[in-house]
gemmi code that builds the backbone of each chain (N, CA, C; Angstrom):
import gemmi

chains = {
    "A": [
        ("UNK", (0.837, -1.192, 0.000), (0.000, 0.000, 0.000), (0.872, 1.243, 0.000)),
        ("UNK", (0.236, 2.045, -1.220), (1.069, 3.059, -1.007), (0.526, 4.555, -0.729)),
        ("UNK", (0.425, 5.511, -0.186), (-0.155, 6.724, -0.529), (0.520, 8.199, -0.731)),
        ("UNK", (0.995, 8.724, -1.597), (1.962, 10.074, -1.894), (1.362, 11.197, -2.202)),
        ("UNK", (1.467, 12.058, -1.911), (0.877, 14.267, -1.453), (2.210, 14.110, -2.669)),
        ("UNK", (1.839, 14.665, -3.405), (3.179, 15.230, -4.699), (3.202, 16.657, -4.725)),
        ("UNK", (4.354, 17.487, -4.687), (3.824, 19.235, -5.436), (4.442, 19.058, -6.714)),
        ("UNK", (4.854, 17.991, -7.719), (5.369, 18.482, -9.090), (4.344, 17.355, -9.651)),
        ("UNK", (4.276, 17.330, -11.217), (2.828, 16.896, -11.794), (3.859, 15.404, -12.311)),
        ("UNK", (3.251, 14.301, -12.398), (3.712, 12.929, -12.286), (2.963, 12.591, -13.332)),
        ("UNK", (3.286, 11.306, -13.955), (2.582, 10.919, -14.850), (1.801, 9.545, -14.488)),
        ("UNK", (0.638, 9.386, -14.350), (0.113, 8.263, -13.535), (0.348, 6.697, -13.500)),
        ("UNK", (0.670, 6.609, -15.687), (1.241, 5.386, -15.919), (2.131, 5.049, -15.799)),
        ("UNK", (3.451, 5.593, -15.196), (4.504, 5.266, -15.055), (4.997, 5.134, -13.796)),
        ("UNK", (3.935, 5.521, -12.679), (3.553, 5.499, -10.984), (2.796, 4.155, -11.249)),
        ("UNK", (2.025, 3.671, -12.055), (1.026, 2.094, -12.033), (2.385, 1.314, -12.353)),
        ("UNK", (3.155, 1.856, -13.777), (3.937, 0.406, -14.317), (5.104, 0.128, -13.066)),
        ("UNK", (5.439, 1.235, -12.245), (6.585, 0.741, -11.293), (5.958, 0.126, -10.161)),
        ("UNK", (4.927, 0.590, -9.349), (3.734, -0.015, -8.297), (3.994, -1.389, -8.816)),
        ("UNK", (3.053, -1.951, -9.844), (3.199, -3.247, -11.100), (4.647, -3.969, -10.306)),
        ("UNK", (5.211, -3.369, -10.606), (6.672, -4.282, -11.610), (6.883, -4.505, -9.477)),
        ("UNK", (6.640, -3.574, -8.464), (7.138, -4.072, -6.848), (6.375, -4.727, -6.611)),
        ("UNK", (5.446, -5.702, -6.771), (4.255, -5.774, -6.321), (4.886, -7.477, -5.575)),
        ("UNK", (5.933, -8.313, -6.693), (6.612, -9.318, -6.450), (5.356, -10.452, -6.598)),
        ("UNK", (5.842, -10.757, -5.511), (5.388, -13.041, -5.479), (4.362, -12.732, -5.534)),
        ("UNK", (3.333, -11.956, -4.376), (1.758, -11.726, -4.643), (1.105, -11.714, -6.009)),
        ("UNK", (1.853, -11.053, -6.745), (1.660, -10.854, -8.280), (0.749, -11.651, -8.328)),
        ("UNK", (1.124, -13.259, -8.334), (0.840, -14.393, -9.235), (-0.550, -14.966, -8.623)),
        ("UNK", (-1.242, -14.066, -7.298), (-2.562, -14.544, -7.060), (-3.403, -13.275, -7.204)),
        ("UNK", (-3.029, -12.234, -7.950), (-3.580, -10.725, -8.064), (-4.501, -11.009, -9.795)),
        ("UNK", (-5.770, -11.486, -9.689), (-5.986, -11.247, -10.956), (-6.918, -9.864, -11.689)),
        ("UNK", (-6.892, -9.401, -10.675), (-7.220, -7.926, -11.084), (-6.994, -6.408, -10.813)),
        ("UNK", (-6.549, -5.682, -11.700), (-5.990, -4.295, -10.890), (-7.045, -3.102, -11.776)),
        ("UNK", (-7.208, -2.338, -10.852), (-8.473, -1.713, -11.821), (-8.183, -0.011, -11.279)),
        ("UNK", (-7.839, 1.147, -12.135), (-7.456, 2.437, -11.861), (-8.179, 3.116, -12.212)),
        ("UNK", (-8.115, 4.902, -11.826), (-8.734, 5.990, -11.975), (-7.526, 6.946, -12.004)),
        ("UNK", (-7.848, 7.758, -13.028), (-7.185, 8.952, -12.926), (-7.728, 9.992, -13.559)),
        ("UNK", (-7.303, 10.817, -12.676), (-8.683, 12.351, -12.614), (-7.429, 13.491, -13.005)),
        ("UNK", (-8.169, 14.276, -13.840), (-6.980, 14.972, -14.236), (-7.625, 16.527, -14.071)),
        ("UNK", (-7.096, 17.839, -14.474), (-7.475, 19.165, -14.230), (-8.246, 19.569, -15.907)),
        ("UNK", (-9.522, 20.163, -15.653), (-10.097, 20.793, -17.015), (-9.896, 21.899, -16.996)),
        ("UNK", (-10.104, 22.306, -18.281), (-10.048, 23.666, -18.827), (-11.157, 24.635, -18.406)),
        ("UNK", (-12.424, 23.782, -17.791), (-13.361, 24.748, -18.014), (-13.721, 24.124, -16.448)),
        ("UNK", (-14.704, 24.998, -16.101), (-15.225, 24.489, -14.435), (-16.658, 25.366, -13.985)),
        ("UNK", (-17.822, 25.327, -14.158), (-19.151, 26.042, -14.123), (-19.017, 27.445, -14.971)),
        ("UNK", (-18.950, 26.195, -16.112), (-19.239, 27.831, -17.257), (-18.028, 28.824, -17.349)),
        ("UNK", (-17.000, 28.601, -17.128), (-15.799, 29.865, -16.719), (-14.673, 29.047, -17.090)),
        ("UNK", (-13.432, 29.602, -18.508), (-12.532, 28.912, -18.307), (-11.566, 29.357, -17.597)),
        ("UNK", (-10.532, 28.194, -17.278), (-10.034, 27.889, -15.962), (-8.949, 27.651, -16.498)),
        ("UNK", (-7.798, 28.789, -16.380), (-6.315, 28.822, -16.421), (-5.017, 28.080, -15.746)),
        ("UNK", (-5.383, 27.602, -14.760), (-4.519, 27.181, -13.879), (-5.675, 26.552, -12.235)),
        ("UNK", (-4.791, 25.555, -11.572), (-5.662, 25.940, -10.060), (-4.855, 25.991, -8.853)),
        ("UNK", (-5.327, 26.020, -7.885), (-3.582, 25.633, -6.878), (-4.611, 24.695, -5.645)),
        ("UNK", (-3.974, 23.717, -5.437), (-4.557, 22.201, -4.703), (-3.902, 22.676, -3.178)),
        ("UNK", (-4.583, 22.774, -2.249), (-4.272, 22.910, -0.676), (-4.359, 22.234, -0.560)),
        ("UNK", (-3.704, 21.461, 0.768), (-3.973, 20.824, 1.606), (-3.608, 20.953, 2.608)),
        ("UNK", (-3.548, 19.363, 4.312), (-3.237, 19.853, 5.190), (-1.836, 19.007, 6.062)),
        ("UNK", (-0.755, 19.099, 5.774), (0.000, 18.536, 6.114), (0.318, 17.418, 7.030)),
        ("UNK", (0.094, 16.157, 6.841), (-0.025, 15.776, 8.283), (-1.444, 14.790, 7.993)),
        ("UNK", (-2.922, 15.778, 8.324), (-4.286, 15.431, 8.386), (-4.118, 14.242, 6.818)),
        ("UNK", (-3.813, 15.147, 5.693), (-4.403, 14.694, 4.425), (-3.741, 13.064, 4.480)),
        ("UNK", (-2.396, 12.872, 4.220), (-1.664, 11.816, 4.461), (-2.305, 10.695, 5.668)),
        ("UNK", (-2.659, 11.392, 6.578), (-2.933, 10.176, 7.689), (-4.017, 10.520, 7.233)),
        ("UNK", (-5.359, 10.800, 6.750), (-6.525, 10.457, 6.385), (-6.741, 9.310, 5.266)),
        ("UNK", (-5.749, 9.890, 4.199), (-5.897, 8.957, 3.114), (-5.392, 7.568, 3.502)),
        ("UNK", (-4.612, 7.484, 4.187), (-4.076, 5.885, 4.637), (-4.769, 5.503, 5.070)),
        ("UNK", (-5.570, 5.882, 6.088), (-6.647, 5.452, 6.934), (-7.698, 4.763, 6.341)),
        ("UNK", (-8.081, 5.814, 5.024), (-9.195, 5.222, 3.876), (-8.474, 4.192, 3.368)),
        ("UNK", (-7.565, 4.225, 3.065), (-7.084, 3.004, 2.140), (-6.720, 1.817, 3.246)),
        ("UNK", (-6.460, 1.713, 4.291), (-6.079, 0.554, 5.236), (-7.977, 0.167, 4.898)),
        ("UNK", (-8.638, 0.658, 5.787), (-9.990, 0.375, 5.999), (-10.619, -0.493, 4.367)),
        ("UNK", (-10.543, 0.285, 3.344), (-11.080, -0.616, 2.379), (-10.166, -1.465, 1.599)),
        ("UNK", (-8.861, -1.697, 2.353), (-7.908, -2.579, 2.014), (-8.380, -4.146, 2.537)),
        ("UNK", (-9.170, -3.639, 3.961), (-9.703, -4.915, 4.629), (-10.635, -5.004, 4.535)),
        ("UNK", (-11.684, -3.935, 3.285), (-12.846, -4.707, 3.378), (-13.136, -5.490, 2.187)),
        ("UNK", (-12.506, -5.027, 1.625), (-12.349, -5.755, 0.015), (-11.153, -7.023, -0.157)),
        ("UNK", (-10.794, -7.242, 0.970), (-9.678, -7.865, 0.987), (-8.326, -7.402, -0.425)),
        ("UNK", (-7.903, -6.525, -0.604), (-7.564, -5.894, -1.914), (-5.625, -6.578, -1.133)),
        ("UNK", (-4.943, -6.993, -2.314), (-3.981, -7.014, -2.318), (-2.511, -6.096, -2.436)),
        ("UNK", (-3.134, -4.969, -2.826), (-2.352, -3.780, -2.983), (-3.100, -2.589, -3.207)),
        ("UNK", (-2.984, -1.403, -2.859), (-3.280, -0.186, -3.333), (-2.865, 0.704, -3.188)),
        ("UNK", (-2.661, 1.439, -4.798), (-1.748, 3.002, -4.646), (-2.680, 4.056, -4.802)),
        ("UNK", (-2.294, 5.301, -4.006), (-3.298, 6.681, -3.631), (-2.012, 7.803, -4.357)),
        ("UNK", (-2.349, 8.461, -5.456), (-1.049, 9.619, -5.356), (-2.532, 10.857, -5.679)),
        ("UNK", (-1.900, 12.111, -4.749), (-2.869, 12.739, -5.190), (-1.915, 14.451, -5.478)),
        ("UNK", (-2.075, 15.138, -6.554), (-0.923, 16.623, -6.597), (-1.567, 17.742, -5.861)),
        ("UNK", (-0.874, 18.100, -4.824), (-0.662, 19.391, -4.360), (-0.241, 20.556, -5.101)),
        ("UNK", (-0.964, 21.932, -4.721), (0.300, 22.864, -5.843), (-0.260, 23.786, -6.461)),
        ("UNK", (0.391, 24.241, -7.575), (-0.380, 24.760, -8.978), (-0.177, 23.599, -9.622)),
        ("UNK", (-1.625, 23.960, -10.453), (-1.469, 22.604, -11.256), (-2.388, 23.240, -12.394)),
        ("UNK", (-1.878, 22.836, -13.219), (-2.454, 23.460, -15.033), (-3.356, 22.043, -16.116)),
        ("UNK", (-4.040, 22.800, -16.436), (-4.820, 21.681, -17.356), (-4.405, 20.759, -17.933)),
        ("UNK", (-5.132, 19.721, -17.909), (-4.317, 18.275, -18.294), (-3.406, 18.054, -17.655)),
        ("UNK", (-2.954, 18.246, -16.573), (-2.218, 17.678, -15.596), (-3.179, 16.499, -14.623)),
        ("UNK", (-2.302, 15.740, -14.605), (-3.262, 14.330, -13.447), (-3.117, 14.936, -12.062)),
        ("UNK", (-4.230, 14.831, -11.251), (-4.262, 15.387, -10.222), (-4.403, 14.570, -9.176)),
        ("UNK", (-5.112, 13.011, -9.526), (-5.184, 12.165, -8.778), (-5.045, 10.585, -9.200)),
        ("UNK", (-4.731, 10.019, -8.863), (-4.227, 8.264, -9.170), (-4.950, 7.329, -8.296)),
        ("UNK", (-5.802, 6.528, -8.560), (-5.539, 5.697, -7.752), (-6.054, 4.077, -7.974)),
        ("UNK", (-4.992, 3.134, -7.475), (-5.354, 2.143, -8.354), (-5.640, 0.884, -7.570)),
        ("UNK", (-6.158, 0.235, -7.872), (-6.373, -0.773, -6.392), (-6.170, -2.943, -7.156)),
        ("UNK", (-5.159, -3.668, -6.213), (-5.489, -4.994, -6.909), (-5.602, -5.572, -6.494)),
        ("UNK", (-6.777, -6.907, -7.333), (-7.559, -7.665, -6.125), (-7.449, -8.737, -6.454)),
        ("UNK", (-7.716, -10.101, -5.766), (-8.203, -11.627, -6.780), (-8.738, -11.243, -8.080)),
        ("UNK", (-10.061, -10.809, -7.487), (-10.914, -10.604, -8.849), (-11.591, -9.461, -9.104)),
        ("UNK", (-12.349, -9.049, -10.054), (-12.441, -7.661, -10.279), (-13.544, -7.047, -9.701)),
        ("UNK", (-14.503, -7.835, -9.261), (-15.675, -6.849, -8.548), (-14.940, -6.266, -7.540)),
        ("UNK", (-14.004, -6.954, -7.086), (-13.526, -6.096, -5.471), (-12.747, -4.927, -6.092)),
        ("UNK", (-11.850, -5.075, -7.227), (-11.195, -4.122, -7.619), (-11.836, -2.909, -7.917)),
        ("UNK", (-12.912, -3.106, -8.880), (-13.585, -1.990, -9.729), (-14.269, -1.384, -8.417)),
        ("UNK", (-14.784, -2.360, -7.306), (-15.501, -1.707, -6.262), (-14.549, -0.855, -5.589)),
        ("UNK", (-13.490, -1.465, -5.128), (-12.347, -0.335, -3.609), (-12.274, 0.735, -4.666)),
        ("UNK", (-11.731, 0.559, -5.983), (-11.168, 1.898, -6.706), (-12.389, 2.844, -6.845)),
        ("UNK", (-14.183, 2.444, -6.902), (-14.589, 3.672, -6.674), (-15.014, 3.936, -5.019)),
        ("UNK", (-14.972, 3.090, -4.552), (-14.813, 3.432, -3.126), (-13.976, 4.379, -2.656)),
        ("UNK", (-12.848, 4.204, -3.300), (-11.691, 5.260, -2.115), (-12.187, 6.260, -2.735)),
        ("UNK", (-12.223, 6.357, -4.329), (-12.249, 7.945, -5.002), (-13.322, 8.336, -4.452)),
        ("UNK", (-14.457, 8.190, -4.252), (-15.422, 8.731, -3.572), (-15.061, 9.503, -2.424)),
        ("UNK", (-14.813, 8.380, -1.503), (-14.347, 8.914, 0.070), (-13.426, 10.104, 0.037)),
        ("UNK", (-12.177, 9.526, -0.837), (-11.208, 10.754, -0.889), (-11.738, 11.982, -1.080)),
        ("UNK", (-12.659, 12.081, -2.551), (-13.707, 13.540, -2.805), (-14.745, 14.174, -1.761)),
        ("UNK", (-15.123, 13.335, -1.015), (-16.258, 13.862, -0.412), (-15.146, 14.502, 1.542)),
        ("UNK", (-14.251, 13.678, 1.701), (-13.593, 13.499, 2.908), (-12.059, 13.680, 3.099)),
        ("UNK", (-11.246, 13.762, 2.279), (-9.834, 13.983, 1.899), (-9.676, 15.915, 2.612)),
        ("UNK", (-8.461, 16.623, 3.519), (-8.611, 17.656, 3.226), (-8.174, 17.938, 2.218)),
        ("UNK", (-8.604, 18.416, 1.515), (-7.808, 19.376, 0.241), (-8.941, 20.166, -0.576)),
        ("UNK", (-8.262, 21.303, -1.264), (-9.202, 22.175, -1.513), (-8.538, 22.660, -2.901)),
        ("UNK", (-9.271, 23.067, -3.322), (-8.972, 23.406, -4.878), (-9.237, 24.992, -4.677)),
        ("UNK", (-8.369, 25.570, -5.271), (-8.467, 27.386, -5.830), (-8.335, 27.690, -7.595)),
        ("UNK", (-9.370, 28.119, -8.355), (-9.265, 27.877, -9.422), (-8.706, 29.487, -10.002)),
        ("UNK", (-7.695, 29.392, -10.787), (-7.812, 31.188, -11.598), (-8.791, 31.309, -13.069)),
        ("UNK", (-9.367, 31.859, -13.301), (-10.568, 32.167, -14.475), (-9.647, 33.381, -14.053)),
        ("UNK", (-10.266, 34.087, -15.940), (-10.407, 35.613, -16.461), (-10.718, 36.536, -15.083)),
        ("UNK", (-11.652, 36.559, -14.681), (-12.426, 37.055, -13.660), (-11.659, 37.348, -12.593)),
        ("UNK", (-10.807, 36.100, -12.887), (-10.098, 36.347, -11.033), (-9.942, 35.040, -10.507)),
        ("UNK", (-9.385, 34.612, -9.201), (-9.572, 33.720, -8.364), (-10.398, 32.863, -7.688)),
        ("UNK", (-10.981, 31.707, -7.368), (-12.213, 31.376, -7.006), (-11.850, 30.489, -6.505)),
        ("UNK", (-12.378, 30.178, -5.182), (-12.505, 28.708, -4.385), (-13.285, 27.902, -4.550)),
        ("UNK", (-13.255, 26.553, -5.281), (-14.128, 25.475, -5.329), (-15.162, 25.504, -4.112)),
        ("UNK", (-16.412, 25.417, -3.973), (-17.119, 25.097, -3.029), (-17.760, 23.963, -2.745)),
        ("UNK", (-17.811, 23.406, -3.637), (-18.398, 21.782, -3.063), (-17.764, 21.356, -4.040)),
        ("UNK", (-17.903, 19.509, -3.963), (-17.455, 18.672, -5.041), (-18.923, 17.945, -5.059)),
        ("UNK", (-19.459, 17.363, -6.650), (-20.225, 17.171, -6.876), (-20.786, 15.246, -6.591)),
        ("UNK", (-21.611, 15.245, -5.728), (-21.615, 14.082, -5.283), (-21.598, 13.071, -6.828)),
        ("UNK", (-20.497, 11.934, -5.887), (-20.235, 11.174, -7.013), (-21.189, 9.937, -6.579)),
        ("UNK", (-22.105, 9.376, -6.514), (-23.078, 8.454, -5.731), (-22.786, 7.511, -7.187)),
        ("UNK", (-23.026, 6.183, -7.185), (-23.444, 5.118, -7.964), (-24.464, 5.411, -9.334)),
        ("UNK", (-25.278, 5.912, -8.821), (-26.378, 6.167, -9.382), (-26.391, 7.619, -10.440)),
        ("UNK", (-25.155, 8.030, -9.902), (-25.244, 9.476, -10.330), (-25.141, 9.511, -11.999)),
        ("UNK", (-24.506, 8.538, -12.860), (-24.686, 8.623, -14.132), (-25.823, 7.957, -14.852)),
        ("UNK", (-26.646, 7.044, -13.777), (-27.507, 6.205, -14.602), (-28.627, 7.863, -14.310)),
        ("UNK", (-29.028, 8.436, -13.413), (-29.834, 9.560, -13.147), (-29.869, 10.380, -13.979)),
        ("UNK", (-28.096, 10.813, -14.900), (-28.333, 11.922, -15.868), (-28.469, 11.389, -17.228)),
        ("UNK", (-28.564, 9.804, -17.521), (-28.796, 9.772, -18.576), (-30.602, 9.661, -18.817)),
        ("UNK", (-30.674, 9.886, -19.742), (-32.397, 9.405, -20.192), (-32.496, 8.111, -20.324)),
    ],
    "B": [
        ("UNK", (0.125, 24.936, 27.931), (-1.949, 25.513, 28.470), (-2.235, 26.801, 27.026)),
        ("UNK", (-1.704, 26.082, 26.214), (-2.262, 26.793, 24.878), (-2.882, 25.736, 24.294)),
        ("UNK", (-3.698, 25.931, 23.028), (-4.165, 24.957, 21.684), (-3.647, 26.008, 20.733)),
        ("UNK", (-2.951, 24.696, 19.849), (-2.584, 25.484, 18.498), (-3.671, 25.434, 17.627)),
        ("UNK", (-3.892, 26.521, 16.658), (-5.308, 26.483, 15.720), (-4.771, 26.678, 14.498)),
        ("UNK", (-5.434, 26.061, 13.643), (-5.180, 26.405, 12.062), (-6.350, 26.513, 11.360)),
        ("UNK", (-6.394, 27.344, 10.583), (-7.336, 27.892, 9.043), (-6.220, 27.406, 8.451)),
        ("UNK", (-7.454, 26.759, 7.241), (-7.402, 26.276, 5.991), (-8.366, 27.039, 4.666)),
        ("UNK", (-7.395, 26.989, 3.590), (-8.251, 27.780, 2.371), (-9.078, 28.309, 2.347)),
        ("UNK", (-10.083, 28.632, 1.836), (-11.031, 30.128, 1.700), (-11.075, 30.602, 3.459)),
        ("UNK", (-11.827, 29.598, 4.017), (-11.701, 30.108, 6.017), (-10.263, 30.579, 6.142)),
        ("UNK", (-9.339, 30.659, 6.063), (-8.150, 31.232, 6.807), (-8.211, 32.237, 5.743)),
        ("UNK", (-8.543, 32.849, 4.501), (-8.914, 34.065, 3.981), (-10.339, 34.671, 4.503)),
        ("UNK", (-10.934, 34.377, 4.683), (-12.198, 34.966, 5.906), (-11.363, 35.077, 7.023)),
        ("UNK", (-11.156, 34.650, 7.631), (-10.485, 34.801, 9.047), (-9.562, 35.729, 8.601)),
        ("UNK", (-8.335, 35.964, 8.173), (-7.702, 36.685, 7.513), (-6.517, 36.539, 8.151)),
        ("UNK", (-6.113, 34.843, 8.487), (-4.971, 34.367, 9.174), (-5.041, 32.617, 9.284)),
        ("UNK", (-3.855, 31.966, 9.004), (-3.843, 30.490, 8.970), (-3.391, 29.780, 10.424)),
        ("UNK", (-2.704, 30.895, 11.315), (-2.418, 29.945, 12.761), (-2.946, 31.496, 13.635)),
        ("UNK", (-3.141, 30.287, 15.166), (-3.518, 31.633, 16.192), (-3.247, 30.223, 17.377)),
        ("UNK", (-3.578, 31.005, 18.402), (-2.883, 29.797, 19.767), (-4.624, 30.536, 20.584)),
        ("UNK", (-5.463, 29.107, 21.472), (-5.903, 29.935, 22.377), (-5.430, 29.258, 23.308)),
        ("UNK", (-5.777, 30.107, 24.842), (-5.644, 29.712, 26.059), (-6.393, 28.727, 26.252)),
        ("UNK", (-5.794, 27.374, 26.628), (-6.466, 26.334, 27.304), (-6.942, 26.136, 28.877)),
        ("UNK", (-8.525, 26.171, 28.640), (-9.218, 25.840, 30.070), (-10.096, 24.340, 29.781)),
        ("UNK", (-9.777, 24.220, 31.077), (-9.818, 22.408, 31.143), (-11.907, 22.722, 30.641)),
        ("UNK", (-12.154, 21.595, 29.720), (-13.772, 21.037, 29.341), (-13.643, 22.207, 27.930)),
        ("UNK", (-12.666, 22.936, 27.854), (-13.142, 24.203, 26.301), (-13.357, 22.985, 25.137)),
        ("UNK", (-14.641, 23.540, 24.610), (-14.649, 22.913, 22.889), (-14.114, 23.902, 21.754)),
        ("UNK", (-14.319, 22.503, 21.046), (-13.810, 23.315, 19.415), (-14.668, 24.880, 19.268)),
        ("UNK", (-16.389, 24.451, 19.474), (-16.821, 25.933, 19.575), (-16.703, 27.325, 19.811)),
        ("UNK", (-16.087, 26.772, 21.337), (-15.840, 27.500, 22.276), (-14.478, 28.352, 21.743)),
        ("UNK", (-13.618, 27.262, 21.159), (-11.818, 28.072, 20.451), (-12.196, 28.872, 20.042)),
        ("UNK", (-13.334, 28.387, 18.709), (-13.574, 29.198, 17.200), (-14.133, 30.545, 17.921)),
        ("UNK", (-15.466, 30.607, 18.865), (-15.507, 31.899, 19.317), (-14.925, 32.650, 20.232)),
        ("UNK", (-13.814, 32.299, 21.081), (-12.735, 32.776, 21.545), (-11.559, 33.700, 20.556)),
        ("UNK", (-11.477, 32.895, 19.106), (-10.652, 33.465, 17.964), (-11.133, 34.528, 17.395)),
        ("UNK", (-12.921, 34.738, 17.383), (-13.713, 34.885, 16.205), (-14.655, 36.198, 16.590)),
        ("UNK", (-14.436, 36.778, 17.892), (-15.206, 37.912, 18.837), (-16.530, 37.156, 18.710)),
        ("UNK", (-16.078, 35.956, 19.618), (-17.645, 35.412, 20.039), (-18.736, 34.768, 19.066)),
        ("UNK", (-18.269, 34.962, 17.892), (-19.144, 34.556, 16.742), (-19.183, 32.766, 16.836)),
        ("UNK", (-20.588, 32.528, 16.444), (-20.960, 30.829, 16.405), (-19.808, 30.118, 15.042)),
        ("UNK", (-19.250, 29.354, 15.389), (-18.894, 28.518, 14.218), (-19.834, 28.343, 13.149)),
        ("UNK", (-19.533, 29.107, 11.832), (-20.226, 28.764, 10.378), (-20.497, 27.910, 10.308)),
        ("UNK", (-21.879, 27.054, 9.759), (-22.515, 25.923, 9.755), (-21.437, 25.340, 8.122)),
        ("UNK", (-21.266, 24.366, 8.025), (-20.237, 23.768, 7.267), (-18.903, 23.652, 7.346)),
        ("UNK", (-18.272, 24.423, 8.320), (-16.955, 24.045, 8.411), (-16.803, 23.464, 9.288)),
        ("UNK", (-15.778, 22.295, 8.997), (-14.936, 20.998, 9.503), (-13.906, 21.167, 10.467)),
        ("UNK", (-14.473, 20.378, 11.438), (-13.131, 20.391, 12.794), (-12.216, 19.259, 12.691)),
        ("UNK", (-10.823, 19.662, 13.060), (-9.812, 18.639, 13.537), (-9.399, 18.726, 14.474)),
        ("UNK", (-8.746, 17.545, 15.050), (-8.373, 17.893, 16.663), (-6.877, 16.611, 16.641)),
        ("UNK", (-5.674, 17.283, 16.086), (-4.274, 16.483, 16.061), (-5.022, 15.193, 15.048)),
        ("UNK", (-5.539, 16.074, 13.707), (-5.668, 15.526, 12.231), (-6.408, 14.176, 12.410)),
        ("UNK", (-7.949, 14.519, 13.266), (-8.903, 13.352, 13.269), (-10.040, 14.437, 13.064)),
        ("UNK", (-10.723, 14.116, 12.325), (-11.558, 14.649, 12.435), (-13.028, 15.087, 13.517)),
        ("UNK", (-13.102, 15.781, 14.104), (-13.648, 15.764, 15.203), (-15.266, 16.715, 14.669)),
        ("UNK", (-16.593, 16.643, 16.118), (-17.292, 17.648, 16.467), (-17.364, 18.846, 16.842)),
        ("UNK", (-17.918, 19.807, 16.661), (-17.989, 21.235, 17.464), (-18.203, 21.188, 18.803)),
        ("UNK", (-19.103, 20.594, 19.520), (-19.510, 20.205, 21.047), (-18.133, 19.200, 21.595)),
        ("UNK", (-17.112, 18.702, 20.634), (-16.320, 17.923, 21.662), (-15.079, 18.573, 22.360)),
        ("UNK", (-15.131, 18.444, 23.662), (-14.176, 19.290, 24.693), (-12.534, 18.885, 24.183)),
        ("UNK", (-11.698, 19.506, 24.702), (-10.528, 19.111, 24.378), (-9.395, 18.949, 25.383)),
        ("UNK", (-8.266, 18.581, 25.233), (-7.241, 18.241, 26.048), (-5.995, 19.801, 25.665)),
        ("UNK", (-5.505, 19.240, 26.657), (-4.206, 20.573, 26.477), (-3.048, 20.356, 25.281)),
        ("UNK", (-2.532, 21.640, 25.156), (-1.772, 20.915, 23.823), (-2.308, 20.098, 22.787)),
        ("UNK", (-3.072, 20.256, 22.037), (-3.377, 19.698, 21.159), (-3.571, 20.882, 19.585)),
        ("UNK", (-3.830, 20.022, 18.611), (-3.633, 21.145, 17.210), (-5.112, 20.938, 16.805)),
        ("UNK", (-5.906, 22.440, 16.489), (-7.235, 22.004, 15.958), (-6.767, 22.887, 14.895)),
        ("UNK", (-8.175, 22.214, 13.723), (-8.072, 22.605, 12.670), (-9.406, 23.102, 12.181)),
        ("UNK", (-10.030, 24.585, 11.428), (-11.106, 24.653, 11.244), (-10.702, 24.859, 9.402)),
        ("UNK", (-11.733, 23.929, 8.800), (-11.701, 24.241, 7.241), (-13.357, 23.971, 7.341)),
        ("UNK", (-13.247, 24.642, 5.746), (-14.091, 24.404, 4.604), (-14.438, 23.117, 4.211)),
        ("UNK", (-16.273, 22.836, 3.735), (-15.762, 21.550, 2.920), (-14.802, 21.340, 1.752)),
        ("UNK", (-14.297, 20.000, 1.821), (-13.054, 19.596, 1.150), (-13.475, 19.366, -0.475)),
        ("UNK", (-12.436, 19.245, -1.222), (-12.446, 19.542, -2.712), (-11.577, 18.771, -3.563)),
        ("UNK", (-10.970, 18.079, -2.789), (-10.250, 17.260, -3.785), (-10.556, 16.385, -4.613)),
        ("UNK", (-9.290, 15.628, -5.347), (-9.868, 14.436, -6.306), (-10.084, 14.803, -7.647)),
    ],
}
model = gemmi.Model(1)
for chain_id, residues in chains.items():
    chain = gemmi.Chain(chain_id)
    for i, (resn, *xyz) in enumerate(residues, 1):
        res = gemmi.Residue()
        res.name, res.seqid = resn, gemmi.SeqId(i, " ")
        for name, pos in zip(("N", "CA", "C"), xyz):
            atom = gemmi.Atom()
            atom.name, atom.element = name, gemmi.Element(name[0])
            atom.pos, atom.b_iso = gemmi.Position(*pos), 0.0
            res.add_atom(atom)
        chain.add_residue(res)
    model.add_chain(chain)
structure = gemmi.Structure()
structure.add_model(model)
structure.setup_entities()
């Protein structure tokens, strides 16, 4: 298990292929690894979005996120899981968050990996500051990510 | 017989400061810090307490020496 606060921008597949390649003897009873990676847009409620800068809280964020990831490490019984999430300024199309989880088999996988991302979004400290034309702006909520939430917006 | 306090993002720009220390009296809550810091004002309904990076209640009392934290809801991911 791994979890890393970054301030320079990483590239996510090359944080999975080395995770991968340590993973060793377990390897050979891991038949599923299943990832997310969330990256920064250009645009954010109608306003484009130049740049953002990612707070957090030194200390809290790190021992929170482990915490999430120990907890659904044992409930999913998951064999490994990596958390990287960027601190900072961070500019569009930059990956902002990683996280990849591996299991026997894949319901547990596909499940912890949206499990943590959830938790992390709704419960992680960190805070987003976005720059637009306009000026500066603080993210105010993050938009619940529930199960249901894409079958709801489609017709 | 202090508590260390911290603001976080947009709240520590409202507040218009990221650390402050209050005087610790034995049973004080998080409440009690925030309006000790705040000229008496109620803690804003939505912002998040820590208490040495657990997340804690507004009504829960505290120990000496310890680090609280008041933020905003969180945004990451």
């Amino acid at each position: 298990m791994a979890v890393q606060i970054v301030a320079q921008a990483f590239d996510p597949l090359e944080l999975l292929r080395r995770h991968q390649a340590g993973l060793g003897a377990p390897a050979r009873r891991i038949g599923a690894l299943a990832s997310f990676v969330g990256s920064m847009r250009d645009m954010n409620e109608g306003a484009e979005v130049t740049a953002m800068t990612i707070e957090h809280y030194p200390g809290m964020t790190e021992r929170h996120i482990e915490q999430l990831v120990a907890d659904t490490t044992a409930r999913y019984s998951l064999d490994d899981c990596l958390v990287v999430h960027r601190v900072g300024r961070v500019e569009p199309g930059d990956t902002i968050v990683l996280v990849a989880t591996w299991a026997a088999h894949r319901a547990h996988a596909f499940e912890s990996c949206r499990a943590i991302m959830e938790a992390l979004k709704s419960s992680a400290p960190l805070w987003k500051k976005e720059d637009t034309r306009a000026g500066a702006r603080w993210v105010a909520n993050n938009t619940p990510g529930e199960v249901t939430a894409f079958e709801a917006d489609t017709p | 017989m202090t508590i260390k306090v911290r603001f976080f993002a947009s709240l520590a720009e409202t507040v218009g400061r990221r650390e402050a220390e209050c005087p610790y009296v034995p049973g004080i809550t998080l409440g009690q810090v925030w309006r000790e810091l705040n000229g008496g004002q109620a803690l804003p309904s939505g912002v998040l307490c820590a208490v040495d990076f657990d997340y804690r209640e507004v009504d829960d009392a505290l120990d000496d020496n310890v680090e609280v934290a008041f933020f905003p809801p969180v945004t990451g991911g």
